[in-house]
N, C-alpha and C positions, 0 to 999 in steps of 0.2 A: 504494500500500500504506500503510496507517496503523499511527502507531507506537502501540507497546505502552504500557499504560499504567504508572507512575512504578511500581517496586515497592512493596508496600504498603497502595497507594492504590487506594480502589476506587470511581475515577472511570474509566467508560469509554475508552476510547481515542478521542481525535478521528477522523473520517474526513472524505472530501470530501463526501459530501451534509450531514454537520453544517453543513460550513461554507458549503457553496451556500446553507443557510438561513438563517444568520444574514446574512451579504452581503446574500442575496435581501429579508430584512424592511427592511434600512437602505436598501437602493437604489428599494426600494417609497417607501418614506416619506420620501426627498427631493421628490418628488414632489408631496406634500400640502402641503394652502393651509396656512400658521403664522398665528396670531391669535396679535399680541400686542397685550395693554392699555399702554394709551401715559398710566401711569402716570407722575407727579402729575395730569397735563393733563387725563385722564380718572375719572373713579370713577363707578367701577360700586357698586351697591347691593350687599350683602352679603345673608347669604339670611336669615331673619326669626329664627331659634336661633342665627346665629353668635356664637362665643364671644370678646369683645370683652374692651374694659377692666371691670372691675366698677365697682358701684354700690353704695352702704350705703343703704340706702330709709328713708324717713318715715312713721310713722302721720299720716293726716290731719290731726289738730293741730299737728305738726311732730316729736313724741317720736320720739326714736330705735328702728327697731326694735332692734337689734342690742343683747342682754341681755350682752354678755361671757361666752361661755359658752368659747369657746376651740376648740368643733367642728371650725370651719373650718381651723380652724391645726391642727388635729390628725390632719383627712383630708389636708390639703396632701400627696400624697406628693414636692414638690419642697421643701418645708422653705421657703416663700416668706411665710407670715404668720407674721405674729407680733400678737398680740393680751394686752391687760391690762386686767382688768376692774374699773370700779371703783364703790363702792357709790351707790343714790340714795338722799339725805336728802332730809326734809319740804319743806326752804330749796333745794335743788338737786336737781333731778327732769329724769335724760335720756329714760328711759324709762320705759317703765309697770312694770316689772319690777325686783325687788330689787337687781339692778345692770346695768349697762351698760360698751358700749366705750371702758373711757376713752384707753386708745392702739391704735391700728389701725393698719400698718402693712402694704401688700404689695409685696414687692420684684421689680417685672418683670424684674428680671436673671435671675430664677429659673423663675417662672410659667412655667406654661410651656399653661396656658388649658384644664387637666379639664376644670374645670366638679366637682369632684369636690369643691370649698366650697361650693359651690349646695346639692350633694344634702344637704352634712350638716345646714345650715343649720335649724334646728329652728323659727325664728320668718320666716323668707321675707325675712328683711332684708336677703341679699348676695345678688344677681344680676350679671348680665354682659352689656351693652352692647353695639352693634352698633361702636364705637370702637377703631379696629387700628394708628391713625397712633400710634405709642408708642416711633419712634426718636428719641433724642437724644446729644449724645455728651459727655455728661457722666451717669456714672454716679451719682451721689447723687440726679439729679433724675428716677429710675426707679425709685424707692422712695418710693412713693405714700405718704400720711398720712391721716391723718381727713379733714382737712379738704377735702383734696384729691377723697375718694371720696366724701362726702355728697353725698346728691340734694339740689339745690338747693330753697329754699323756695317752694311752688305760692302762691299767691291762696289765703286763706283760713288759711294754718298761721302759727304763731307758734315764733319760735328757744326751742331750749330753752336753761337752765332754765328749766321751769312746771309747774305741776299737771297732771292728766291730765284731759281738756275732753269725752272722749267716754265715762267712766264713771268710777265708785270703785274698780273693780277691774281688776287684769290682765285678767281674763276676756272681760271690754264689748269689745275692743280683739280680737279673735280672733273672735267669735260674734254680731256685727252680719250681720244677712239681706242680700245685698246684692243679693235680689228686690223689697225693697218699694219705696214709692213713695217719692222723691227729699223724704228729712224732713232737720232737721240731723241732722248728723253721718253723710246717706247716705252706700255707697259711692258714688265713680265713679272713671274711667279716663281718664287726662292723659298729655302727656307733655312732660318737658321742651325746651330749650332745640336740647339735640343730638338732639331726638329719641329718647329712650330713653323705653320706659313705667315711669311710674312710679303704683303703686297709690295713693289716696284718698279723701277723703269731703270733700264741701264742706262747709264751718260756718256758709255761709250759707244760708237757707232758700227754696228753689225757683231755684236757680241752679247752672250747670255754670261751672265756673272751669279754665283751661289753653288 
């Protein structure tokens, strides 16, 4: 006989075929083969969108995409960026745009890997990496920085500050065809060191660099 259910409470009352079932699913599944990844010693590739560490990208000359707009930190709903934007002069030039990132900071203590920086991301400059090893046990050194998040420099780009090498205007940098035939300043497709894609254009004429 099964007991009554708690007053109030309108969860069924247990009975014994409830419990034959649940018994019955864990005594089924003793039984099955367990695959475990024998983790460090093993790594497995991760699937080609997984949401990894991020990345702050480069226009092919090396300008910073990332305008300082604050988007990112604004979609954050874990409160993990923090962003400050600061202006570009004629003498100092991070970007092609009125200003840029001058402090970038993402705190993994917090992230927690949306992806929901990506979406807001107005100019394509923060992306997210196939990169998950992000344990340490010092808490300061999981509060990424610029310097830390920049894509490193490809064959062909120059550190900024510099002029803008691939037009006069913000616009050249956005509206390059990257159907035509391999001129300066084409697109193409690289990727760095760990493996992350990173977008470009060669500067040199008839050559692929990466």
């Amino acid at each position: 006989m099964s007991r009554p259910s708690r007053p109030g409470s309108n969860e069924p009352a247990p009975t014994p075929v409830g419990f034959a079932k649940g018994f019955g699913l864990t005594f089924t599944t003793m039984f099955k083969k367990v695959f475990t990844e024998q983790y460090p010693f093993d790594i497995y590739p991760t699937a080609p969108r997984y949401h990894g560490r991020h990345v702050l990208n480069r226009h092919p000359d090396g300008l910073e995409k990332c305008v300082g707009c604050e988007l990112c930190a604004w979609a954050c709903p874990a409160d993990a960026i923090y962003v400050e934007g600061g202006d570009n002069t004629d003498t100092e030039r991070y970007s092609p745009g009125e200003r840029y990132g001058a402090v970038y900071q993402i705190n993994y203590l917090r992230c927690i890997f949306c992806g929901l920086c990506i979406e807001a991301c107005p100019t394509r400059s923060l992306t997210m990496s196939n990169e998950y090893e992000l344990a340490l046990d010092n808490r300061q050194e999981l509060i990424y920085t610029k310097e830390q998040l920049m894509a490193p420099l490809l064959p062909g780009m120059e550190a900024p500050p510099h002029p803008m090498r691939l037009g006069d205007s913000e616009k050249d940098y956005y509206t390059v065809d990257s159907q035509a035939p391999l001129q300066k300043g084409e697109p193409q497709s690289s990727a760095n060191e760990a493996g992350r894609p990173i977008t470009g254009r060669a500067i040199e004429v008839g050559r692929h660099h990466g």
